[in-house]
mmJSON file of the N, C-alpha and C atoms, coordinates in Angstrom:
{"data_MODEL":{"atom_site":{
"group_PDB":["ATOM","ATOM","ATOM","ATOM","ATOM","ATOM","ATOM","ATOM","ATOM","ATOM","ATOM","ATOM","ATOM","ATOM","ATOM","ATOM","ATOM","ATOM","ATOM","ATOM","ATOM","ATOM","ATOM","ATOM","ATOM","ATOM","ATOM","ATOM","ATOM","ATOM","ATOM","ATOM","ATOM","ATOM","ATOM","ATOM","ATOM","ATOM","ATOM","ATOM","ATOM","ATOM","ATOM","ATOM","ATOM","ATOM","ATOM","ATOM","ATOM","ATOM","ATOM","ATOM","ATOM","ATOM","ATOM","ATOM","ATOM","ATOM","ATOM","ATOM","ATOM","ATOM","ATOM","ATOM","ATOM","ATOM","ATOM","ATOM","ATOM","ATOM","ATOM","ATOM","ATOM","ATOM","ATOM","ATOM","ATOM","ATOM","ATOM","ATOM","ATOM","ATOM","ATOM","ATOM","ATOM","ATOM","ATOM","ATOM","ATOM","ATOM","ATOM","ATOM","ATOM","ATOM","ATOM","ATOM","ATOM","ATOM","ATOM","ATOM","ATOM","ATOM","ATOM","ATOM","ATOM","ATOM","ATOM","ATOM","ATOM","ATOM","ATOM","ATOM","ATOM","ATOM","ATOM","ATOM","ATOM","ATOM","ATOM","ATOM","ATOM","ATOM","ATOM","ATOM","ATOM","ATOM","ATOM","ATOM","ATOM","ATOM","ATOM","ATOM","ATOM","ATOM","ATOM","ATOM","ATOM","ATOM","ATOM","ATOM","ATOM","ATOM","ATOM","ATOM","ATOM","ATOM","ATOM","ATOM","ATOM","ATOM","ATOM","ATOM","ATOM","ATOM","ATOM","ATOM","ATOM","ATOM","ATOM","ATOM","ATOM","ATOM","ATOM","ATOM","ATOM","ATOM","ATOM","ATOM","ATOM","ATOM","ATOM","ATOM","ATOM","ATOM","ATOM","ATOM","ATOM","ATOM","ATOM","ATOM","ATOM","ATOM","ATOM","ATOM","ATOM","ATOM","ATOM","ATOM","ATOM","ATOM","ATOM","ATOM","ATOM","ATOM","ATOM","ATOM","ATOM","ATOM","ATOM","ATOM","ATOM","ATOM","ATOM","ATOM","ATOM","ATOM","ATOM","ATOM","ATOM","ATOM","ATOM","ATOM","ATOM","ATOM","ATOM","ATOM","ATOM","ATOM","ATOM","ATOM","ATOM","ATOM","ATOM","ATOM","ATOM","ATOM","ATOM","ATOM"],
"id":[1,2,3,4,5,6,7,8,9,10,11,12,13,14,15,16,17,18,19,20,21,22,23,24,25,26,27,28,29,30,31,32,33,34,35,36,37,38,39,40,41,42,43,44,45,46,47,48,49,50,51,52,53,54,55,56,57,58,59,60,61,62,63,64,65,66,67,68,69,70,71,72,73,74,75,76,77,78,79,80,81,82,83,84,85,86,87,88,89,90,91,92,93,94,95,96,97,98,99,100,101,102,103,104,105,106,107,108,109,110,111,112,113,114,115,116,117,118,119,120,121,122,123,124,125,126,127,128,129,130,131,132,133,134,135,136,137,138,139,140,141,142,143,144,145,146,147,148,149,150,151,152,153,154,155,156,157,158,159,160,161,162,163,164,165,166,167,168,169,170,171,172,173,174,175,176,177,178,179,180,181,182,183,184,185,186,187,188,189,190,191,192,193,194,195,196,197,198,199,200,201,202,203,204,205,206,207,208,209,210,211,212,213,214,215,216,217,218,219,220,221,222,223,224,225,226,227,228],
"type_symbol":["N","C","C","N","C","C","N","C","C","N","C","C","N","C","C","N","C","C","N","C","C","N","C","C","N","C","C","N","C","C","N","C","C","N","C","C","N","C","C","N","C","C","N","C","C","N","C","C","N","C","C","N","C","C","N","C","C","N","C","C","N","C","C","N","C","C","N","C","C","N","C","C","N","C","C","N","C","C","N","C","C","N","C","C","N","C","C","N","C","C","N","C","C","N","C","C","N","C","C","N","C","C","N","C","C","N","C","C","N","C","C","N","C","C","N","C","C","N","C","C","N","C","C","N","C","C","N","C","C","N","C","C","N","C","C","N","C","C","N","C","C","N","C","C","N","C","C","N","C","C","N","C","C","N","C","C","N","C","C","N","C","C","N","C","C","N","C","C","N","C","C","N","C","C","N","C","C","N","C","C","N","C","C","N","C","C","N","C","C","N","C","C","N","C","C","N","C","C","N","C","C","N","C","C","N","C","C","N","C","C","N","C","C","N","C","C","N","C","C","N","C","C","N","C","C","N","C","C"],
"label_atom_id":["N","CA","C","N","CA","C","N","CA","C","N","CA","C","N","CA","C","N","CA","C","N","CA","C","N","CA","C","N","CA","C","N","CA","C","N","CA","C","N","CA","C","N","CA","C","N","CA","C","N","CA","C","N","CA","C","N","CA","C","N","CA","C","N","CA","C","N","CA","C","N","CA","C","N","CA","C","N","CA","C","N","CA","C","N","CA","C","N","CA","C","N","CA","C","N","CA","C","N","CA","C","N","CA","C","N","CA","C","N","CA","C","N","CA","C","N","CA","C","N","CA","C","N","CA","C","N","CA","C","N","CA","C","N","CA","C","N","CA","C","N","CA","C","N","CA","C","N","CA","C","N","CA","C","N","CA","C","N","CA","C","N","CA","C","N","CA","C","N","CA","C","N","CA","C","N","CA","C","N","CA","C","N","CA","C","N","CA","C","N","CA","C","N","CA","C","N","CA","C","N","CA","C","N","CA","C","N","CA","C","N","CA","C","N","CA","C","N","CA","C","N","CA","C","N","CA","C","N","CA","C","N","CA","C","N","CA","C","N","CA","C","N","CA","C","N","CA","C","N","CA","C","N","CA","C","N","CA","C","N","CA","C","N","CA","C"],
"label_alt_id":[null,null,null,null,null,null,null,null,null,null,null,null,null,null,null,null,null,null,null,null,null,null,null,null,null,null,null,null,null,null,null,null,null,null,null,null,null,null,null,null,null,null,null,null,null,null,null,null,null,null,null,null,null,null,null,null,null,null,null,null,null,null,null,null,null,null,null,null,null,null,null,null,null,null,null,null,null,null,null,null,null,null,null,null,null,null,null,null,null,null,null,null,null,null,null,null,null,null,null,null,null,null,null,null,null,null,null,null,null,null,null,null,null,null,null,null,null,null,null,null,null,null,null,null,null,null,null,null,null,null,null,null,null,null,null,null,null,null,null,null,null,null,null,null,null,null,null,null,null,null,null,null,null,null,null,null,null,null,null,null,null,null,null,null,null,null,null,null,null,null,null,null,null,null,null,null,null,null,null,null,null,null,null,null,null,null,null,null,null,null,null,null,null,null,null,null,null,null,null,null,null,null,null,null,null,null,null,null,null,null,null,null,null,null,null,null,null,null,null,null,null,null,null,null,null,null,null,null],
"label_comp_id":["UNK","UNK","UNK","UNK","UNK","UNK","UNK","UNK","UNK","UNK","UNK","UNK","UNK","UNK","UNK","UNK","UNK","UNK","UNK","UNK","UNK","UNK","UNK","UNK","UNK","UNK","UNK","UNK","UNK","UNK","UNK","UNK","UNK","UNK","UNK","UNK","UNK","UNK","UNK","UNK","UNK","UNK","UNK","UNK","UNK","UNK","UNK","UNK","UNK","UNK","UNK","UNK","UNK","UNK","UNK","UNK","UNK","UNK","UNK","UNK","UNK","UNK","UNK","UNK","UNK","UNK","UNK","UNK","UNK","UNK","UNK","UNK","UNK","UNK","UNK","UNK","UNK","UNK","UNK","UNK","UNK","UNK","UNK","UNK","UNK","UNK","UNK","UNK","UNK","UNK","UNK","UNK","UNK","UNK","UNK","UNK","UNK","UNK","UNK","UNK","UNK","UNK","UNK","UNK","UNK","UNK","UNK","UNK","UNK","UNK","UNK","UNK","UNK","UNK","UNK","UNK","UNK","UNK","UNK","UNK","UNK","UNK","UNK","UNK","UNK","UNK","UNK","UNK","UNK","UNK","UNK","UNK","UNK","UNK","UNK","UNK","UNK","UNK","UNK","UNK","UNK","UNK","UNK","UNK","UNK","UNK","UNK","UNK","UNK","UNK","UNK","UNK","UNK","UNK","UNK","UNK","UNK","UNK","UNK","UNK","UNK","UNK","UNK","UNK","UNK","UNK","UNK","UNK","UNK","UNK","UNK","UNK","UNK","UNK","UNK","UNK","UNK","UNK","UNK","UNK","UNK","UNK","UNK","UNK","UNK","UNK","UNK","UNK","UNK","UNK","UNK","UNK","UNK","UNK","UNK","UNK","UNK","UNK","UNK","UNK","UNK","UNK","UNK","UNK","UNK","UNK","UNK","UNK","UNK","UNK","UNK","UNK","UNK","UNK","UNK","UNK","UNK","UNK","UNK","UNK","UNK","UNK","UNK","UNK","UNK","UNK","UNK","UNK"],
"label_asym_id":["A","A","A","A","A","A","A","A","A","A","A","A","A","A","A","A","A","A","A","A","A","A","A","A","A","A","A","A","A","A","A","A","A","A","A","A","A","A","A","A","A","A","A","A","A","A","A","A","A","A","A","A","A","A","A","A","A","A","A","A","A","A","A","A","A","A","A","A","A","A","A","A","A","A","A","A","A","A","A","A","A","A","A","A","A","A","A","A","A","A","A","A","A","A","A","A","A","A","A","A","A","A","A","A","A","A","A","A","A","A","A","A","A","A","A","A","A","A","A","A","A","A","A","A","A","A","A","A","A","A","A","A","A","A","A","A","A","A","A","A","A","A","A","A","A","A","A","A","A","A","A","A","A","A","A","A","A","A","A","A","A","A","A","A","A","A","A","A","A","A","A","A","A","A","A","A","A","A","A","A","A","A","A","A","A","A","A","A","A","A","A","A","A","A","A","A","A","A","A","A","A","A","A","A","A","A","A","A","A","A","A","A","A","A","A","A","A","A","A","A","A","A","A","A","A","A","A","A"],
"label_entity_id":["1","1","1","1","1","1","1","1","1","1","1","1","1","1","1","1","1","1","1","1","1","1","1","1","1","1","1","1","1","1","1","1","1","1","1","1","1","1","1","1","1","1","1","1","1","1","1","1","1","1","1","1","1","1","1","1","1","1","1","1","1","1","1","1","1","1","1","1","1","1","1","1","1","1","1","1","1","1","1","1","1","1","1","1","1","1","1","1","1","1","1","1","1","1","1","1","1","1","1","1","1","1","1","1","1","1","1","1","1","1","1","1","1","1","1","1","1","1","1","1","1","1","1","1","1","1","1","1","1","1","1","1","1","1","1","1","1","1","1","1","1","1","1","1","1","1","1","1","1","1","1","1","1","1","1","1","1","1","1","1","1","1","1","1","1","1","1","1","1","1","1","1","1","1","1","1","1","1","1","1","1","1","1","1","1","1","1","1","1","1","1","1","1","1","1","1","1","1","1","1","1","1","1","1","1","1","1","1","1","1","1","1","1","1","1","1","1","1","1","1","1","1","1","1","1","1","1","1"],
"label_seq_id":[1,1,1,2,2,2,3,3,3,4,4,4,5,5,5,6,6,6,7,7,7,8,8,8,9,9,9,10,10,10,11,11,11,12,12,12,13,13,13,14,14,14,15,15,15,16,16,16,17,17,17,18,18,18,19,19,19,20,20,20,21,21,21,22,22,22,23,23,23,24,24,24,25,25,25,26,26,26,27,27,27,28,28,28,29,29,29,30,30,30,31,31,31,32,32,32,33,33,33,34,34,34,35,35,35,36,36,36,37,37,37,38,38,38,39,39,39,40,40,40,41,41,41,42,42,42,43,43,43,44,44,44,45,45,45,46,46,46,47,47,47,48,48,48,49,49,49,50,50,50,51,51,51,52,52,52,53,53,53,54,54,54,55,55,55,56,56,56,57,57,57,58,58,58,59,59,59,60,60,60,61,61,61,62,62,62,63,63,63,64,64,64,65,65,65,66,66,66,67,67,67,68,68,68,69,69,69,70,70,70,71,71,71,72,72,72,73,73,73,74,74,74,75,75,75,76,76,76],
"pdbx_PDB_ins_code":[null,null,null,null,null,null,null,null,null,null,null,null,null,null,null,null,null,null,null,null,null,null,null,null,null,null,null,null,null,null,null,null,null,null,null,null,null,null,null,null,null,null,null,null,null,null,null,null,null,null,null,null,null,null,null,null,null,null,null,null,null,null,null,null,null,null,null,null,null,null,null,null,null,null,null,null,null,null,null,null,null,null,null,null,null,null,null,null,null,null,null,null,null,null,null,null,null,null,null,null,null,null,null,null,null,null,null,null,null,null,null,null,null,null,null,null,null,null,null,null,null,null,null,null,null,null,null,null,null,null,null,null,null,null,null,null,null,null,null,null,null,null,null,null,null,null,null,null,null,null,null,null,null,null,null,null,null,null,null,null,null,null,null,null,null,null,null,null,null,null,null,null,null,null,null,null,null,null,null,null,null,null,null,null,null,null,null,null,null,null,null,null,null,null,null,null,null,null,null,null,null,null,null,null,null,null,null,null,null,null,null,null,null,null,null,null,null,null,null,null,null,null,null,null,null,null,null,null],
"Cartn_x":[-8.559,-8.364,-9.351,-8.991,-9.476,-10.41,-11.688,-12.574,-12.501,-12.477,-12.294,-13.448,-13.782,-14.971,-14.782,-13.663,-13.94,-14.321,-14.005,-15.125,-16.481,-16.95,-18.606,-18.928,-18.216,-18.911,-18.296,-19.866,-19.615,-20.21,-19.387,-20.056,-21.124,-22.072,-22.887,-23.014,-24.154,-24.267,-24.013,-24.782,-24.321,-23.506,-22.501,-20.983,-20.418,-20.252,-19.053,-17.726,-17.05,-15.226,-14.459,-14.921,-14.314,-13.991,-14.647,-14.732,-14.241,-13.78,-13.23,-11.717,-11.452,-9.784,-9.132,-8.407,-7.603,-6.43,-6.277,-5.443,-4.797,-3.459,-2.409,-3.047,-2.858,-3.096,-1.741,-2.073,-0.473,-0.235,-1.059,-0.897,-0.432,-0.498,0.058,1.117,2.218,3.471,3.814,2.888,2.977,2.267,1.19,0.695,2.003,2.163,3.089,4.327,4.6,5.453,5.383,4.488,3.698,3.963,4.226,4.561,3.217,2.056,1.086,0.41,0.506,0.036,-1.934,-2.481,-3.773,-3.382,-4.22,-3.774,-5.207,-4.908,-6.502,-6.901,-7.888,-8.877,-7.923,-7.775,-6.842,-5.12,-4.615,-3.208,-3.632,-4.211,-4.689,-4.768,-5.499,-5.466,-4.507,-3.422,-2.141,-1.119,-0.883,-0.622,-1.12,-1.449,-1.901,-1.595,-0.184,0.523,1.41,2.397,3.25,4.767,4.869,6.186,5.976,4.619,4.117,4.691,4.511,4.2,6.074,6.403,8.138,8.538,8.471,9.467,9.904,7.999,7.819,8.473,8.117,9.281,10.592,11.607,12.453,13.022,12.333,12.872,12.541,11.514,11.538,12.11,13.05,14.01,15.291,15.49,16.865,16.759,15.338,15.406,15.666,15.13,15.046,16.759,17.524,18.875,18.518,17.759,18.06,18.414,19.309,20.201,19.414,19.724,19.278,20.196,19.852,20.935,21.3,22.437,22.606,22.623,21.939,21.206,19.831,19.12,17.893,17.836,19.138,19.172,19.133,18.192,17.864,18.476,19.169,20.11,18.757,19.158,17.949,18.551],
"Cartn_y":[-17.568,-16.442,-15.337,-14.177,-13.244,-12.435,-11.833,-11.751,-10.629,-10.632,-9.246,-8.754,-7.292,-6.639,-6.598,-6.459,-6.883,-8.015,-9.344,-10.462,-10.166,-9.397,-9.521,-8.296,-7.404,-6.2,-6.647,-5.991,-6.151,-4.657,-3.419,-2.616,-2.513,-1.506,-1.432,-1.584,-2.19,-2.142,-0.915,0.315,1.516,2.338,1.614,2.378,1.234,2.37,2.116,2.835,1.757,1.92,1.959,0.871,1.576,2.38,3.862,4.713,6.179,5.57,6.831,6.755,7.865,8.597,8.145,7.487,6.427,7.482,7.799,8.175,7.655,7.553,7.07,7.961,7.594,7.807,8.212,10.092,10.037,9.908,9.723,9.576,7.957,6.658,5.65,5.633,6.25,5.832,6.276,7.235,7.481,6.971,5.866,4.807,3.955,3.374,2.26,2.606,3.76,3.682,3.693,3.828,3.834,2.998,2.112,0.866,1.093,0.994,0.974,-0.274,-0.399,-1.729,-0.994,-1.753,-2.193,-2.525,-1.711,-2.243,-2.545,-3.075,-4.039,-2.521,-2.655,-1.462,-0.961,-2.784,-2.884,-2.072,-2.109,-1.595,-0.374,0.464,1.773,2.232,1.586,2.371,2.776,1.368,2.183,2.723,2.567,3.493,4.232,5.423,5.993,6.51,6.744,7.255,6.391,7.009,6.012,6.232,7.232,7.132,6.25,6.581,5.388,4.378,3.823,2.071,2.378,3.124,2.637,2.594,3.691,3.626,2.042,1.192,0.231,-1.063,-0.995,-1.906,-1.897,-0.751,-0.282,-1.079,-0.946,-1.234,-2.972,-3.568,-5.099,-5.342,-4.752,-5.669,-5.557,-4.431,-4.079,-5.438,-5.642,-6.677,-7.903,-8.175,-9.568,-9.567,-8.75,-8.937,-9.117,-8.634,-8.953,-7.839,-8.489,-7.463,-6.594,-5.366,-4.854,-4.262,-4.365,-4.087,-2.428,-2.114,-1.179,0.039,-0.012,0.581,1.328,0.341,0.413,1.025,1.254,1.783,3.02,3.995,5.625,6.452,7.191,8.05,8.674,8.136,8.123,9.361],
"Cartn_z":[-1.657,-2.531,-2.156,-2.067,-1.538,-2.567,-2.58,-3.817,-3.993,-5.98,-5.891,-6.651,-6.549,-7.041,-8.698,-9.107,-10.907,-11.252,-10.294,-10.71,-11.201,-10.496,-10.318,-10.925,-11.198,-12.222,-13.492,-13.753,-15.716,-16.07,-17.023,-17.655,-18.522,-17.699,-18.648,-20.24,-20.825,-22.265,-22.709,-22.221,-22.839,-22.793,-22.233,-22.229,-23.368,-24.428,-25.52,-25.272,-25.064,-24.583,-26.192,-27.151,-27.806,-28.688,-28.701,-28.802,-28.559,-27.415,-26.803,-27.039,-26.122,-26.536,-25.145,-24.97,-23.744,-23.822,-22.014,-21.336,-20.793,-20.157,-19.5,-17.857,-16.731,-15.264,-15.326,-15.258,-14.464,-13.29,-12.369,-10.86,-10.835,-12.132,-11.195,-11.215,-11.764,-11.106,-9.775,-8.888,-7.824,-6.705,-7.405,-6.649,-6.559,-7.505,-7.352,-6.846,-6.513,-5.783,-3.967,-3.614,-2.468,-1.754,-0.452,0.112,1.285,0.898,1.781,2.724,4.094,4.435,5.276,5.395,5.899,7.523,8.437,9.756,10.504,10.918,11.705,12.753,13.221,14.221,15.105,16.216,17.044,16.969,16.365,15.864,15.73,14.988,14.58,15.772,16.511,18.452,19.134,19.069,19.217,18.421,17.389,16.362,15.655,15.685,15.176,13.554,13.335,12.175,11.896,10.961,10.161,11.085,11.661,12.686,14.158,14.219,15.174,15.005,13.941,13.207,13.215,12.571,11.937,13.207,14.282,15.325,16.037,16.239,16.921,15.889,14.562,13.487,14.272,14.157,13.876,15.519,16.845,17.878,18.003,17.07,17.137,15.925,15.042,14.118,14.947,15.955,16.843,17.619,18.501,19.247,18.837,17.764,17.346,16.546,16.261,15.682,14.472,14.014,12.48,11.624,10.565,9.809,8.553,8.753,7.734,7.064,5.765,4.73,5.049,4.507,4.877,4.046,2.988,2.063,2.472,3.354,4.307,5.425,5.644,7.195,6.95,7.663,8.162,8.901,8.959,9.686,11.168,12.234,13.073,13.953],
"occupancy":[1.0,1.0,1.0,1.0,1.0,1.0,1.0,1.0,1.0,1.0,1.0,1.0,1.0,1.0,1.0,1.0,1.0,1.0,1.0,1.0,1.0,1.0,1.0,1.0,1.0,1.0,1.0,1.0,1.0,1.0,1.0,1.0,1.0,1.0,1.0,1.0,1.0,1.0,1.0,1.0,1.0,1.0,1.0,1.0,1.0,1.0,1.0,1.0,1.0,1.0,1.0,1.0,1.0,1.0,1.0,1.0,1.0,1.0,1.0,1.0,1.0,1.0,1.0,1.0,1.0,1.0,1.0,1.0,1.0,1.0,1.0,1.0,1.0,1.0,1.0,1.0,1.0,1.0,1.0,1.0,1.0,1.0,1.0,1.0,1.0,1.0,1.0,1.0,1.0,1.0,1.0,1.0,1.0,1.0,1.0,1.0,1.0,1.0,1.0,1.0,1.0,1.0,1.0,1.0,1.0,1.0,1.0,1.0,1.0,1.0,1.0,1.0,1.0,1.0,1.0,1.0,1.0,1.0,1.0,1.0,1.0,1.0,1.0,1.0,1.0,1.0,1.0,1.0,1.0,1.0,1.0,1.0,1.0,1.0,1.0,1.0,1.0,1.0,1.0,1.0,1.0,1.0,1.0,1.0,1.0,1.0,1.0,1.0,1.0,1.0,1.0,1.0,1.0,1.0,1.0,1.0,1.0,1.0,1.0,1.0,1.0,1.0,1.0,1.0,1.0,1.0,1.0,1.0,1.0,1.0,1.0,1.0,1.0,1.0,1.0,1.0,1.0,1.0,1.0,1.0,1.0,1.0,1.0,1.0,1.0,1.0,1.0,1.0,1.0,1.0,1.0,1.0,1.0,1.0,1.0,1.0,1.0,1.0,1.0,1.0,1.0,1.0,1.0,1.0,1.0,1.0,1.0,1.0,1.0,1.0,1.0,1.0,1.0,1.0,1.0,1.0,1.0,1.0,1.0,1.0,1.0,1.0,1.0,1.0,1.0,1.0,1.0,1.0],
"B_iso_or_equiv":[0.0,0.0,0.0,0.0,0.0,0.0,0.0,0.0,0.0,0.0,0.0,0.0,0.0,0.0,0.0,0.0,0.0,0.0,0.0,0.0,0.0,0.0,0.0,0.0,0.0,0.0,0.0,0.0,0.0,0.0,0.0,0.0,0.0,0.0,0.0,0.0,0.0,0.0,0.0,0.0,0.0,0.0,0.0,0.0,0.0,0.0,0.0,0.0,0.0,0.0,0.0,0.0,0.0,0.0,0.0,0.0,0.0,0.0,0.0,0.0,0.0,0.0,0.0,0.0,0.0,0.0,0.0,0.0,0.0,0.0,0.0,0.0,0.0,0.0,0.0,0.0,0.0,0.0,0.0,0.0,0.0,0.0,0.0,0.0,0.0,0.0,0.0,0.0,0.0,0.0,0.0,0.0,0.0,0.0,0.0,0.0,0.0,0.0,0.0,0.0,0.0,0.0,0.0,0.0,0.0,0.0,0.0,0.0,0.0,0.0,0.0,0.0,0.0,0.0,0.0,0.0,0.0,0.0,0.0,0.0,0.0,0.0,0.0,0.0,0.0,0.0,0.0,0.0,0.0,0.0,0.0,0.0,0.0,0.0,0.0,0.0,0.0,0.0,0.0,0.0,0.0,0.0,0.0,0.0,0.0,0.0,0.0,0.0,0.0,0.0,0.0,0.0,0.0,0.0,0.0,0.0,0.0,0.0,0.0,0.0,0.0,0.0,0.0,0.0,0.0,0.0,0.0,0.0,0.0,0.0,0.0,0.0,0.0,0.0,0.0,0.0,0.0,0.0,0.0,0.0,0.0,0.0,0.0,0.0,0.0,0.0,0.0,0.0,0.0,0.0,0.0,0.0,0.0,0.0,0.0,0.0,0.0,0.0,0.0,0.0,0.0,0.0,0.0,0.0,0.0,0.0,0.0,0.0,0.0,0.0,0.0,0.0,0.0,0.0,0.0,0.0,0.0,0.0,0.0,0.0,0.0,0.0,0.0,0.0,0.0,0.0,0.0,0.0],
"pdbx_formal_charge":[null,null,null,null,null,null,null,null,null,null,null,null,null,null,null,null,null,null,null,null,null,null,null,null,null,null,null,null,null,null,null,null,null,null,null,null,null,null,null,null,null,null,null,null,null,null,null,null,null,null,null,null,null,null,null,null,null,null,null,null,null,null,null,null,null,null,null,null,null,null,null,null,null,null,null,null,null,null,null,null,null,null,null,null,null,null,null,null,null,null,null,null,null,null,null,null,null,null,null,null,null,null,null,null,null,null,null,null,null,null,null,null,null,null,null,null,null,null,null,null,null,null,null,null,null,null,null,null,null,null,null,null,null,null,null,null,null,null,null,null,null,null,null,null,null,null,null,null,null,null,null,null,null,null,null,null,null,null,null,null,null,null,null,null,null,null,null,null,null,null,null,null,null,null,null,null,null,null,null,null,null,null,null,null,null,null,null,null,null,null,null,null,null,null,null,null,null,null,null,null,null,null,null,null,null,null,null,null,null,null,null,null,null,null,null,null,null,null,null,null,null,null,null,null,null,null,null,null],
"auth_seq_id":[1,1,1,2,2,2,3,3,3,4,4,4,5,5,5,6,6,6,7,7,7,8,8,8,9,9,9,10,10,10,11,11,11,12,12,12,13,13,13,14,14,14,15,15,15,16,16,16,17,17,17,18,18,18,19,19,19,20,20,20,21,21,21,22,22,22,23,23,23,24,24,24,25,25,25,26,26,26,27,27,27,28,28,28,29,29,29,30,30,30,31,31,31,32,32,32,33,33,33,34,34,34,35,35,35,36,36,36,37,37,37,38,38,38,39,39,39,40,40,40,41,41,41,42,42,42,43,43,43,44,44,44,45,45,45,46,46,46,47,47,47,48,48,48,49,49,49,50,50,50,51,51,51,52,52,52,53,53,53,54,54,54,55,55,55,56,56,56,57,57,57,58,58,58,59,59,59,60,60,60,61,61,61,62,62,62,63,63,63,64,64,64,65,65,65,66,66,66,67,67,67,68,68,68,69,69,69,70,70,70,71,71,71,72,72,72,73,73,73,74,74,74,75,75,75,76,76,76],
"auth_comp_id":["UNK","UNK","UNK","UNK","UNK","UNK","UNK","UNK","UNK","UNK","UNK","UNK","UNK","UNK","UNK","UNK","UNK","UNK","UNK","UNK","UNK","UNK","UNK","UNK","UNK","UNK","UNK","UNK","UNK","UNK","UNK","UNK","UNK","UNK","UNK","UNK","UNK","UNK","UNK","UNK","UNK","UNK","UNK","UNK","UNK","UNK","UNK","UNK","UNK","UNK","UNK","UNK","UNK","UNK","UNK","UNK","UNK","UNK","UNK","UNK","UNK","UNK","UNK","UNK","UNK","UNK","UNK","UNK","UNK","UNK","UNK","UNK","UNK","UNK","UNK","UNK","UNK","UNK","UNK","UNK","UNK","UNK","UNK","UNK","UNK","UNK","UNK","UNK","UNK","UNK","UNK","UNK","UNK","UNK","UNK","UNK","UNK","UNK","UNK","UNK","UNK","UNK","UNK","UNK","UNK","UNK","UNK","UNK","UNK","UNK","UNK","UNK","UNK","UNK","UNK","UNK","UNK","UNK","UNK","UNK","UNK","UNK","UNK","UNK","UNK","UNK","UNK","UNK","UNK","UNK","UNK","UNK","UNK","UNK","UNK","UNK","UNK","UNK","UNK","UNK","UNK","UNK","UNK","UNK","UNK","UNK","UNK","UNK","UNK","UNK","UNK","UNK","UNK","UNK","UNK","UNK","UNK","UNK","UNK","UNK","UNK","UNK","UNK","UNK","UNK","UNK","UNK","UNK","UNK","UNK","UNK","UNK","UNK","UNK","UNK","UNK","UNK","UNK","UNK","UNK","UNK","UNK","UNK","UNK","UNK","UNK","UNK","UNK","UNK","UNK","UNK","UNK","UNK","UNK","UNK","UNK","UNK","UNK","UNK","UNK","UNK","UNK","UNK","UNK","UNK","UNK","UNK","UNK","UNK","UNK","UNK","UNK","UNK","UNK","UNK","UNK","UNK","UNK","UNK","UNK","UNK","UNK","UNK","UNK","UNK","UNK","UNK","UNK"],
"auth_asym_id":["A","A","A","A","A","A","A","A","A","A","A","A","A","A","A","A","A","A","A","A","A","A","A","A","A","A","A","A","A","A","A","A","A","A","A","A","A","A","A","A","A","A","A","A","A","A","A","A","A","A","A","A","A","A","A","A","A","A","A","A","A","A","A","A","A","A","A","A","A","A","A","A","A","A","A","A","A","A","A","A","A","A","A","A","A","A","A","A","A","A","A","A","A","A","A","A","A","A","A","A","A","A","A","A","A","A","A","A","A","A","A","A","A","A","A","A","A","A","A","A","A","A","A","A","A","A","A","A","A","A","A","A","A","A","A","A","A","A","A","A","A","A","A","A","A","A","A","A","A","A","A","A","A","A","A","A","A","A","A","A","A","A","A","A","A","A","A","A","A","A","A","A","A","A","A","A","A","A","A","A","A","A","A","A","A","A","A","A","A","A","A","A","A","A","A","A","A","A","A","A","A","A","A","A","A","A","A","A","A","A","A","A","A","A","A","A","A","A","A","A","A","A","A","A","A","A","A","A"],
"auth_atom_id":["N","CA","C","N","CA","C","N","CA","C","N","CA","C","N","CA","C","N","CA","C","N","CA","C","N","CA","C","N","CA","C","N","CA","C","N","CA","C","N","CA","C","N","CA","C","N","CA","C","N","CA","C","N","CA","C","N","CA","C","N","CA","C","N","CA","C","N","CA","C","N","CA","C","N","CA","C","N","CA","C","N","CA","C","N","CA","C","N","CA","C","N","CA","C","N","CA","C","N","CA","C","N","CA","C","N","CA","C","N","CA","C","N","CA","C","N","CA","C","N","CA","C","N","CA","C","N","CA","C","N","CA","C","N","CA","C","N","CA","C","N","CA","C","N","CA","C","N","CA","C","N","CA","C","N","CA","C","N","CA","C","N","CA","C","N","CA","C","N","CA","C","N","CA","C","N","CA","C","N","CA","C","N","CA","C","N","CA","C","N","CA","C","N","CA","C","N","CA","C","N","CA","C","N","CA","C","N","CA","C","N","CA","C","N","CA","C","N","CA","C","N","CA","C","N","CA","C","N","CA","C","N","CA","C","N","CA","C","N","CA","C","N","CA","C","N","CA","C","N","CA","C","N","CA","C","N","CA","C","N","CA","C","N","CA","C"],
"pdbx_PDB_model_num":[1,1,1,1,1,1,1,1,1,1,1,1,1,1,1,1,1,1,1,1,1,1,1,1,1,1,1,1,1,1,1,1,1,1,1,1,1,1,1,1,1,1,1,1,1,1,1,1,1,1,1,1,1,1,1,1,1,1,1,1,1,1,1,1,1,1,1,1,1,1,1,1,1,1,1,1,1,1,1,1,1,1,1,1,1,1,1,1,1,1,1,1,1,1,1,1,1,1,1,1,1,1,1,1,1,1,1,1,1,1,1,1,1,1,1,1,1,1,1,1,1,1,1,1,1,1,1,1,1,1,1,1,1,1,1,1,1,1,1,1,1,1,1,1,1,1,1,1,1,1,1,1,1,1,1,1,1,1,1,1,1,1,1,1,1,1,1,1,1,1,1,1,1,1,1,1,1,1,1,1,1,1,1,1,1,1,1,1,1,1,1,1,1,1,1,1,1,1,1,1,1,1,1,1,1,1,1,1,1,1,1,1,1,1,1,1,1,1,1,1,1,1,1,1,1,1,1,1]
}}}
């Protein structure tokens, strides 16, 4: 299991939370809509961007034959 930093923090005593006036984030529904991956050093070298990365997807799902729905498919 991979560790996460809210394990190990605890807020300060002198922050009283409940107290305050709670907002909704309007930016997360535009996180969550996001499909973001993490790419190792190595990969980043040769890809640089995200058309980088799709083009090279896009020519090893052709190779390997596998079907993509066709909902998914991009007018290329």
């Amino acid at each position: 299991m991979t560790p996460n930093w809210e394990d190990d923090y605890e807020i300060p005593a002198e922050i009283d939370l409940t107290k305050g006036k709670w907002i909704r984030n309007p930016f997360v529904q535009d996180f969550k809509e996001l499909n973001l991956v993490s790419l190792e050093n190595d990969v980043k070298a040769v890809f640089p961007d995200s058309e980088s990365v799709n083009a090279a997807l896009r020519t090893l799902i052709k190779a390997a034959g596998a079907v993509v729905p066709e909902k998914m498919k991009k007018a290329s």
